[in-house]
C-alpha positions in Angstrom: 77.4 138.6 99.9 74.9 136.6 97.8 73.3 134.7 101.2 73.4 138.5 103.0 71.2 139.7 99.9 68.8 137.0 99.9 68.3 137.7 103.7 67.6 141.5 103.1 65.6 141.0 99.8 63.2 138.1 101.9 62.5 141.1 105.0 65.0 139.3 107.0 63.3 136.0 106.8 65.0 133.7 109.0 64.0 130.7 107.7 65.4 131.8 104.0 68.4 132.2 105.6 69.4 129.1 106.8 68.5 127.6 103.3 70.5 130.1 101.0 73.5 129.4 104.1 73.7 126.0 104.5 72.7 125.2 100.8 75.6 127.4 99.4 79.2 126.6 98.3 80.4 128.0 101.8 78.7 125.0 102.8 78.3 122.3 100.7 81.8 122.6 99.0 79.9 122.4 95.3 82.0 125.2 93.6 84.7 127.3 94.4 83.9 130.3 96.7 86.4 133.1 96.6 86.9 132.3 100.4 88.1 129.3 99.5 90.5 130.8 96.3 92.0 132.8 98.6 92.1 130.9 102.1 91.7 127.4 101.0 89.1 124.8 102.0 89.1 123.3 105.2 89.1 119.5 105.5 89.3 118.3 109.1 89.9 114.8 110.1 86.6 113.0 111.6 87.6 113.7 115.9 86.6 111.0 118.3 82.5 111.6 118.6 82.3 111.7 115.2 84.1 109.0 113.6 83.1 106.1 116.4 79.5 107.2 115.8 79.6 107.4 112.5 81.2 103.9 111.9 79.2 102.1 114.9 76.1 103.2 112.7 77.5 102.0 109.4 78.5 98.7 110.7 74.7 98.1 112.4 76.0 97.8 115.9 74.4 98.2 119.0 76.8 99.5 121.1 79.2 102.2 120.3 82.3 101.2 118.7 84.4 103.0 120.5 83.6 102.5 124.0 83.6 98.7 123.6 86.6 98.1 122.3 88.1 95.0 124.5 91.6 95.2 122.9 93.1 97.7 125.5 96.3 98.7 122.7 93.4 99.9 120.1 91.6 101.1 123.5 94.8 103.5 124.3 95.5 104.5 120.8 92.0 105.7 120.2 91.5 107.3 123.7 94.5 109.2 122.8 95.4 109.8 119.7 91.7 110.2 117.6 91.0 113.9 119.3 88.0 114.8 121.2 85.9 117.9 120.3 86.5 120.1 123.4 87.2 123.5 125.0 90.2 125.3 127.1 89.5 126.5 130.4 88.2 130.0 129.9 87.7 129.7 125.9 85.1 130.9 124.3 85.9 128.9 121.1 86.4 125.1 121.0 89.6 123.5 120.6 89.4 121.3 117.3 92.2 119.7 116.2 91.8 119.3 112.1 95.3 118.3 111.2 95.6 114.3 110.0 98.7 113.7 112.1 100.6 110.3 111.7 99.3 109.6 115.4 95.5 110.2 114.4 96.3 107.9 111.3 97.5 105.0 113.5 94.9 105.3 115.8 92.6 105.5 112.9 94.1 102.2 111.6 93.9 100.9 114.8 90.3 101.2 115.1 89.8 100.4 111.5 91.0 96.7 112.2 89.4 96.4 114.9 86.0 97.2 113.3 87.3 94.7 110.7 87.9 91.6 113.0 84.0 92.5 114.7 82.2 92.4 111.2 83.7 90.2 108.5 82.9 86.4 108.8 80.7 86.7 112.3 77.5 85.2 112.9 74.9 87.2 110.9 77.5 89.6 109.4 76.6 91.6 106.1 80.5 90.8 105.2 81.2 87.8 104.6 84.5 86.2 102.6 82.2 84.2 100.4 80.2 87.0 99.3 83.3 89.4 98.7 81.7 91.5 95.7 78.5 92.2 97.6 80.5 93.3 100.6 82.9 95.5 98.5 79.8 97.3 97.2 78.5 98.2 100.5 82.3 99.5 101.6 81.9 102.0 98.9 78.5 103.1 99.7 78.3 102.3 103.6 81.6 102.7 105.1 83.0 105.2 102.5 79.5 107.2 102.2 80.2 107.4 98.0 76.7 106.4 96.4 76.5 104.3 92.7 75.1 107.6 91.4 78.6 108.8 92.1 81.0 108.7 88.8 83.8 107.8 91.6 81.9 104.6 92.8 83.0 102.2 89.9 86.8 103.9 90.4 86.6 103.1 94.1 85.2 99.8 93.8 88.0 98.9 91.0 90.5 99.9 93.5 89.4 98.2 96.7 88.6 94.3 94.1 92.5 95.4 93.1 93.6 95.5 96.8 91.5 92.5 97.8 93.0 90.5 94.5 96.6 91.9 95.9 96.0 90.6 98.9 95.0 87.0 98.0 98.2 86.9 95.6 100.1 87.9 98.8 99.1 84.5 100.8 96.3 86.1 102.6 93.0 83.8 103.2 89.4 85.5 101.7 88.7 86.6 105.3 92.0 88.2 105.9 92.2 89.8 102.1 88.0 91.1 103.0 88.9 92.7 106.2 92.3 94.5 104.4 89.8 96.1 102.0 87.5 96.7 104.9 90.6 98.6 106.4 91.2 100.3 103.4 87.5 101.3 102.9 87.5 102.6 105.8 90.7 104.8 105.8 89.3 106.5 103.0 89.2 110.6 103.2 85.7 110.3 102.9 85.6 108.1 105.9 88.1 110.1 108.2 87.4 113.6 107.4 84.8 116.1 107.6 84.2 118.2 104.9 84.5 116.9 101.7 
């Protein structure tokens, strides 16, 4: 009711519209909206488009992550089970699948590890095992979008050195520990889901 006022009050000012909509809790999330007391917030998992773009411009590369994927197993699971945006014959809405089923989190994985074994310790990689703080810090902010400004960041990159020091006590070499945290990074809600 608030954005519908500001429209009428501006003579039905288009341009003031989109600003009071899209920087409003309906939108942005910021505060709780009685929509969302009394229907919830919707948080939908990150479909196909989305999430291969998305990480294929984190990680730098040049070709989409996604469509290059050599490893036909990861190849199947994300052509399959990480959901396309899309439409039913005769719908006037699109079909958009928002629930993180165990199959989208598999494929997800999948793809995750994939990314992993492409970045960490290559030729003129960002990640490398020897320089594992400076490539935990760019998980949180790169791959997991959540800035230093962000009283989370120092929370999330605690967890991720835990997991990586986990990992090392388990046997695993640096490489193999970096690209579990990369993995982990990059499972992160704010990594597979829209909306938060």
């Amino acid at each position: 009711m608030r954005v519908v006022k500001a429209f009428a009050d501006s003579s039905y000012d288009f341009h003031k519209l989109v600003l009071e909509l899209f920087s409003s809790p309906l939108v942005t999330g910021q505060a709780a909206t009685k929509t969302w007391r009394e229907l919830g917030e919707t948080v939908s998992i990150a479909r196909q488009d989305h999430f291969c773009a998305a990480l294929t411009n984190r990680l730098g590369l040049t070709t989409s992550l996604c469509t290059g994927i050599t490893d036909k197993t990861t190849a199947t699971a994300v052509a399959t089970n990480v959901p396309l945006d899309g439409y039913l014959r005769g719908a006037e809405a699109p079909a958009l699948s928002t629930a993180p089923t165990p199959f989208f989190r598999g494929a997800t994985e999948s793809l995750c590890a994939y990314a992993a074994g492409l970045v960490i310790d290559k030729t003129n990689s960002r990640y490398t095992s020897t320089k594992k703080d400076s490539a935990i810090t760019d998980f949180v902010a790169n791959i997991m979008g959540i800035t230093s400004a962000d009283p989370m960041s120092a929370t999330v990159t605690k967890i991720l050195n835990e997991h990586y020091a986990a990992s090392m006590a388990a046997g695993a070499s640096a490489a193999d520990a970096l690209k579990s945290t990369f993995i982990t990074a990059c499972l992160a809600p704010t990594s597979v889901a829209i909306g938060l």
